[in-house]
C-alpha positions as CSV (number, residue, x, y, z in Angstrom):
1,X,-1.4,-22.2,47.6
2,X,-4.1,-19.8,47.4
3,X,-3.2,-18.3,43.9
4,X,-5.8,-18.3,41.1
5,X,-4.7,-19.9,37.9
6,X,-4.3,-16.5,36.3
7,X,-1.9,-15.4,39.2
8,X,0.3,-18.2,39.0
9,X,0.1,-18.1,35.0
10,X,1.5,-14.5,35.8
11,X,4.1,-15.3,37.7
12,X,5.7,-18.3,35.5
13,X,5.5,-15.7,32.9
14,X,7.6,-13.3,34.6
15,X,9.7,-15.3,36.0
16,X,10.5,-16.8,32.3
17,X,11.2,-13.3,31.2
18,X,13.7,-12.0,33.9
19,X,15.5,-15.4,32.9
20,X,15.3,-14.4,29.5
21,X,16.6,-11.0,30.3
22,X,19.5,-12.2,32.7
23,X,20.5,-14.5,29.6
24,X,20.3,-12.3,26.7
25,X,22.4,-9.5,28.9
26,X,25.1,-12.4,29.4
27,X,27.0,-12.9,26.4
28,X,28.8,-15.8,28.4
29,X,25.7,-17.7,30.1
30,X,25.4,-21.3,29.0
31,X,21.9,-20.1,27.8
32,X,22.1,-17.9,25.8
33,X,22.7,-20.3,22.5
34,X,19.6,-21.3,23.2
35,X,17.6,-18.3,22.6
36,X,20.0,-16.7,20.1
37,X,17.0,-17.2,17.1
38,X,14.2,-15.9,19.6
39,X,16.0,-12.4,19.3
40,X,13.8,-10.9,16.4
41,X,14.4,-6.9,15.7
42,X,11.5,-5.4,14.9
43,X,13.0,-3.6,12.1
44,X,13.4,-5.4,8.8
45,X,17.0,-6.1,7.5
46,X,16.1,-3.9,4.1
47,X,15.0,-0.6,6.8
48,X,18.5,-1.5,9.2
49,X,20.4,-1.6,5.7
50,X,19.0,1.9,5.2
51,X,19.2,3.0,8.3
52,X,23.3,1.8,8.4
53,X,23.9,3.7,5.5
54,X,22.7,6.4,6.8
55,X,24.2,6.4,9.7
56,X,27.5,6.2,7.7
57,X,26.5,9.2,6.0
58,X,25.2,8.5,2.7
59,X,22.6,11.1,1.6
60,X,18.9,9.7,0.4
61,X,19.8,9.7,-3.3
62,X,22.9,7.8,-2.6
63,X,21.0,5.4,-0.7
64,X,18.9,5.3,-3.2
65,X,20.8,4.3,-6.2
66,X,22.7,2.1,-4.2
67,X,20.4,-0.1,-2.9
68,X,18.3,0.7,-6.0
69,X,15.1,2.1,-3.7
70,X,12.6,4.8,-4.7
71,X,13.3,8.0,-2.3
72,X,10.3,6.9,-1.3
73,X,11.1,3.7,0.0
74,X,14.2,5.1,1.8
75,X,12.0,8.0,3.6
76,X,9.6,5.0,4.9
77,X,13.0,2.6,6.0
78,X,13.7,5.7,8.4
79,X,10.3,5.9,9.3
80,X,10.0,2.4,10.2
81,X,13.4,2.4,12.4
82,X,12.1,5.3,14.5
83,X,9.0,4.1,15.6
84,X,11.0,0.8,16.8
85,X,14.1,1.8,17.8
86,X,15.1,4.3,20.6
87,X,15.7,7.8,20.0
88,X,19.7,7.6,20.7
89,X,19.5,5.4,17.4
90,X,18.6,7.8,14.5
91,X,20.2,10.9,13.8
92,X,17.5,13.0,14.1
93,X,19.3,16.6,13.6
94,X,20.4,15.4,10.5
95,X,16.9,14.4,9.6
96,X,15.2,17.1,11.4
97,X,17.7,20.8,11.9
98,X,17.5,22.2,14.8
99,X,15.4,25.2,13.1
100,X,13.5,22.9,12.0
101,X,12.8,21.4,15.2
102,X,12.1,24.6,17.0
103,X,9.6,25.9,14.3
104,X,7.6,22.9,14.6
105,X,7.6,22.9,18.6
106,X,6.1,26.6,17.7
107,X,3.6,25.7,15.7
108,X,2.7,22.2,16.8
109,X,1.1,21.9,20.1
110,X,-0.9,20.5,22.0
111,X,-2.0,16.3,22.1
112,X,0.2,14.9,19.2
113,X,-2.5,12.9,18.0
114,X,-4.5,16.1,17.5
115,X,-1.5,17.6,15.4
116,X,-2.5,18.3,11.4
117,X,-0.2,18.6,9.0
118,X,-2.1,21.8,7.5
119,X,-0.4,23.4,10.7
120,X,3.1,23.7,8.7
121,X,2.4,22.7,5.3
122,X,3.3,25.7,4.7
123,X,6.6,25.1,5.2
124,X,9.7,23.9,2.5
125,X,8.9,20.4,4.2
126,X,7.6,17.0,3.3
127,X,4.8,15.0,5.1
128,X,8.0,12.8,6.6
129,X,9.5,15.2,8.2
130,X,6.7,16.0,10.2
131,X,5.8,12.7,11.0
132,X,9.0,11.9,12.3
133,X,8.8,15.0,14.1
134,X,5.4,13.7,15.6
135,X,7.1,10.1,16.3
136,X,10.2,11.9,17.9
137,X,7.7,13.9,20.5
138,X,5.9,10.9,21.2
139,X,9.1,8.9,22.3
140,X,10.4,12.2,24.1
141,X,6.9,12.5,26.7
């Protein structure tokens, strides 16, 4: 053929992943033993704990003791799971109310990346809340 080496290094790279895809969305295909271990979440198993027991409805504090985390540590397992996961997988309005929500929409415009945090410090929040706001937004454009 007529293909440069790049091109047909291209090709045998997609074609390995929409075999990879076809497999994974099989639970039956012959496969998909094969790749089980290549499937690696993104997430740590510590943030999907905390994320789980959130989910479940455990507040922070609970969380917190149970796992024995610092508040901290529970804020930044959230964190982590939003800016890998997809939006349908966190509970935002019980992170973020909906008043909450619209206040910062107010207030916070523009290019997210030129968003400060001066712009509602004002507010009864922490510097979480509107980073999660900011990672929301950014999944939601």
């Amino acid at each position: 053929t007529e293909l440069s080496a790049t091109t047909g290094q291209l090709m045998q790279t997609d074609a390995l992943c929409q075999l990879a895809e076809q497999v994974l969305e099989d639970d039956q295909h012959v496969l998909r033993l094969l790749m089980h271990d290549l499937q690696q979440s993104p997430v740590s198993d510590s943030a999907m704990a905390t994320l789980t027991a959130f989910q479940r409805g455990q507040s922070f504090d609970q969380i917190s003791h149970q796992r024995k985390l610092k508040p901290s540590t529970v804020r930044e397992h959230l964190l982590e799971a939003a800016i890998f996961l997809p939006v349908s997988a966190l509970p935002y309005d019980r992170l973020l109310p909906a008043d909450l929500q619209r206040t910062f929409q107010t207030r916070l415009t523009g290019a997210i990346d030129d968003w400060q945090y001066d712009t509602v410090s004002d507010l009864d929040i922490e510097f979480w809340q509107f980073r999660l706001y900011a990672i929301l937004r950014s999944k939601q454009v």
